[in-house]
N, C-alpha and C positions, 0 to 999 in steps of 0.2 A: 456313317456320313453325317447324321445326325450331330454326334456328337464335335465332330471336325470342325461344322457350323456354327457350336457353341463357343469353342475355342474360340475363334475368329471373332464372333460378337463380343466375347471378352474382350478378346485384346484391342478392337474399336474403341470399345468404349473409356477404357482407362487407359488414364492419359498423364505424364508425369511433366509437371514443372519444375524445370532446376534452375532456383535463383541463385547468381553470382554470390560469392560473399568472401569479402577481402580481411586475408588474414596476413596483415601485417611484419614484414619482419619488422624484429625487435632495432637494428639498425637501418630503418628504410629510408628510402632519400628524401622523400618530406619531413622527416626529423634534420637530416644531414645539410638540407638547400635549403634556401630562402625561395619563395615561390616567385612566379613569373613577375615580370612585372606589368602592369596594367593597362599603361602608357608610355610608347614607344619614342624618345624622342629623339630629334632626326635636327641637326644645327646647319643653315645655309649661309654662305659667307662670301657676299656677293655685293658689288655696288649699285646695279641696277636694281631698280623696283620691282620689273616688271618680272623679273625671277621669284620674286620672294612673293608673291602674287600667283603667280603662275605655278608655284609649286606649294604651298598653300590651300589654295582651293583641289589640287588632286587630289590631296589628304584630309580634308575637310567634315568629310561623311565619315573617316573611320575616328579609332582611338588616337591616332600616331599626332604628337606632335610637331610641330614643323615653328620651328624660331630662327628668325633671319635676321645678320647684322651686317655691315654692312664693311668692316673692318677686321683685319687681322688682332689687334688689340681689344676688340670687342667680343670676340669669339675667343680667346684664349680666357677674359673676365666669365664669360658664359659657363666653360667647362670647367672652369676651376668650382664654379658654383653648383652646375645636374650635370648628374650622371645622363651620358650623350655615348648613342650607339654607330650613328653616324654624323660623317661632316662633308657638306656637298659644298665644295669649293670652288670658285672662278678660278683657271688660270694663273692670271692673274690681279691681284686684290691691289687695292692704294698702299698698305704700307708690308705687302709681303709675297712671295709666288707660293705657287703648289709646294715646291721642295722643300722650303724651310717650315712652308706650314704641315708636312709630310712627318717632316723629324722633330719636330715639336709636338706632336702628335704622340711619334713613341716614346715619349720623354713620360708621358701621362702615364697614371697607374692603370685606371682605366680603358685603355688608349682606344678611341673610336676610330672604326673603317672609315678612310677617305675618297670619295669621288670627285674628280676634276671635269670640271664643266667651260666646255671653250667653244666661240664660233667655228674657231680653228680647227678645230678636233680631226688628227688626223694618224695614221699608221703610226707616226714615229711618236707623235705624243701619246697613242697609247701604248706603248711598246716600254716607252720610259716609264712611265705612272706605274705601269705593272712591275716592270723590274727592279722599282726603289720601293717596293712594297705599296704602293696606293694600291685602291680594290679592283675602281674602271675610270672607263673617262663617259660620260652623260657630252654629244652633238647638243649645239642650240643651232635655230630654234627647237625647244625640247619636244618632242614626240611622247606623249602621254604615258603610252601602254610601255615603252620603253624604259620610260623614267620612272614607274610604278615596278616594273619588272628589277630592272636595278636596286632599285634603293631596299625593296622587300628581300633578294636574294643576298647586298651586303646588309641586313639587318641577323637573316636565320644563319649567314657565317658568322658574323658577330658573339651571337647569343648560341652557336653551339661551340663555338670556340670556351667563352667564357666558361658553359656549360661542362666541358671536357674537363677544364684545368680547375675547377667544384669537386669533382669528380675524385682527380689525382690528388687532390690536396686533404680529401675525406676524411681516406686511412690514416693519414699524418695527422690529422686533426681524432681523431678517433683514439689515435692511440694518443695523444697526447691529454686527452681528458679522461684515462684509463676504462677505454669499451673495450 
């Protein structure tokens, strides 16, 4: 019995620590990707103020940036210039609607998720927006938690989409520089 007891105090007392340790594949995807990026930014293309204000200050406290113009020709200057993962669009803008600003969109290499934003906002327009590939449509007046919810859910399709097609393009890139 004795010795039963000694076992047991052994095995109490020693005790093993197993620290992680990353052993890299030699093709690993932080060789193969470029890493995240750091700032998120998010284009609003709206004639009202009080939009570019109002959605502004919800992003405010994080990393994401939030850039509002107020023109269809403004916003196309913009994207030709940063990389933009979303585009929160009115409706209708002064010199353009959703649609054209939809297909101009995927004209981009980069081509950012679009959401349409209308007093309007109703079944049918969100039914179109989806069907001609926009992402959603964003009700005004905007509801916070909603428009946070949005814009964060078309940001992680975005960046897995992109992410995917990193991914697919790896092998082709791999074998093309002879790994």
């Amino acid at each position: 019995m004795l010795a039963l007891q000694r076992k047991d105090a052994a095995i109490a007392t020693e005790s093993f620590v197993f620290e992680p340790v990353a052993y890299p594949h030699p093709h690993s995807e932080s060789e193969a990707y470029p890493k995240p990026e750091k700032v998120v930014s998010v284009l609003t293309v709206s004639p009202f103020e009080d939009d570019h204000v109002f959605l502004g200050n919800i992003f405010s406290h994080s990393k994401w940036h939030i850039c509002g113009v107020r023109c269809w020709r403004d916003a196309v200057e913009h994207l030709t210039q940063h990389r933009t993962a979303v585009v929160i669009c009115e409706r209708d803008v002064p010199d353009t609607d959703w649609k054209q600003a939809l297909t101009q969109l995927a004209e981009l290499a980069d081509s950012p998720l679009l959401i349409v934003t209308s007093r309007w906002a109703d079944d049918y327009l969100w039914a179109e927006v989806l069907n001609l590939g926009g992402y959603d449509v964003l009700m005004k007046p905007f509801d916070q938690t909603e428009v946070v919810r949005v814009i964060s859910l078309a940001w992680l399709n975005w960046k897995n989409n992109h992410d995917r097609a990193r991914r697919n393009d790896a092998p082709m890139l791999a074998n093309a520089v002879g790994m």
